[in-house]
C-alpha positions as CSV (number, residue, x, y, z in Angstrom):
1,X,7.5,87.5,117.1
2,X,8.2,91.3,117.5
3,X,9.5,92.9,114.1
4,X,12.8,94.8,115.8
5,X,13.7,94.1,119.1
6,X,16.6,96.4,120.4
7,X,19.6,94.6,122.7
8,X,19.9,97.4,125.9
9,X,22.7,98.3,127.6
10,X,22.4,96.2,129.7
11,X,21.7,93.4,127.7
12,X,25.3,93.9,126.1
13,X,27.6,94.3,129.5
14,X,25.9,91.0,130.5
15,X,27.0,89.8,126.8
16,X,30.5,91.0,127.5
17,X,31.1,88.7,130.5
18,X,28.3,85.7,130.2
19,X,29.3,83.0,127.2
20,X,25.7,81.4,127.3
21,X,24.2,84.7,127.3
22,X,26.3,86.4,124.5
23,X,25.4,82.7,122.6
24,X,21.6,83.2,122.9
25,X,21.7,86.9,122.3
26,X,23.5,86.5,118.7
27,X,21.1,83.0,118.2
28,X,17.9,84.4,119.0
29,X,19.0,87.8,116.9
30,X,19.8,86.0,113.7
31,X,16.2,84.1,114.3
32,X,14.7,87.2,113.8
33,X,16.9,88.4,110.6
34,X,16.1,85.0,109.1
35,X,12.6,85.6,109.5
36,X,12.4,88.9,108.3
37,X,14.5,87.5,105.5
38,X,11.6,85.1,104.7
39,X,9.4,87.9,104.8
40,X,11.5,90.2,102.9
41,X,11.9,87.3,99.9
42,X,8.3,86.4,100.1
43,X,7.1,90.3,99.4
44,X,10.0,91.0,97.2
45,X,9.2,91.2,93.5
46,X,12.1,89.6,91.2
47,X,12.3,92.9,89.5
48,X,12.9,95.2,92.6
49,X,16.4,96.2,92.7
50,X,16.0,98.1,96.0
51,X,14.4,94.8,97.7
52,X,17.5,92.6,95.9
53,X,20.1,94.7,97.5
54,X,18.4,94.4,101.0
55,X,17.8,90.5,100.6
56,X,21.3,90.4,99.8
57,X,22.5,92.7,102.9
58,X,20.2,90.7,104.8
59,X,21.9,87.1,103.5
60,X,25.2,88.4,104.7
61,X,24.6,89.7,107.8
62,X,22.9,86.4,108.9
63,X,26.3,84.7,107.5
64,X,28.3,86.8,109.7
65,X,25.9,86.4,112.6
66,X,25.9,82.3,112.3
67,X,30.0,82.5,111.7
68,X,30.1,84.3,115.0
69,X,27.9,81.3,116.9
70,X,30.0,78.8,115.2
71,X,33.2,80.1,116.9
72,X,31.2,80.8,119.9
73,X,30.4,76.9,120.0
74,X,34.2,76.5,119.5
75,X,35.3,78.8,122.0
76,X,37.4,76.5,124.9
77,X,34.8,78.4,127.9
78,X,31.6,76.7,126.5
79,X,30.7,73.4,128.4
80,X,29.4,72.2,124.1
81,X,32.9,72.6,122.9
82,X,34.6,69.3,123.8
């Protein structure tokens, strides 16, 4: 798995206008946040503020990222949300 991978512009009009594309863009993003989260924890000394405040960053973002699928699932256009 690639450290960073960077959405194009491309990659984001066909977000804008594809459901199941915009769906596996955000899913397969917040894979790779939770894994570098793993990481992150695992190298992190409990007496790091710096690394605490990034874990912690981290930990939200991936909230917001899995709030956005779980209204994604809900939205009326996707064929899951019955």
């Amino acid at each position: 798995m690639p450290d960073f991978i960077v959405a194009t512009d491309q990659d984001l009009e066909r977000a804008r206008s594809d459901h199941a594309f915009r769906q596996q863009l955000i899913a397969q993003n917040l894979d790779y946040l939770l894994a570098a989260l793993n990481k992150l924890r695992r190298a992190n000394s409990s007496s790091d503020p710096a690394g605490a405040i990034q874990i912690r960053e981290a930990v939200q973002l991936a909230v917001k990222l899995a709030d956005i699928l779980h209204k994604l699932a809900d939205h009326p256009g996707n064929p899951r949300a019955a």
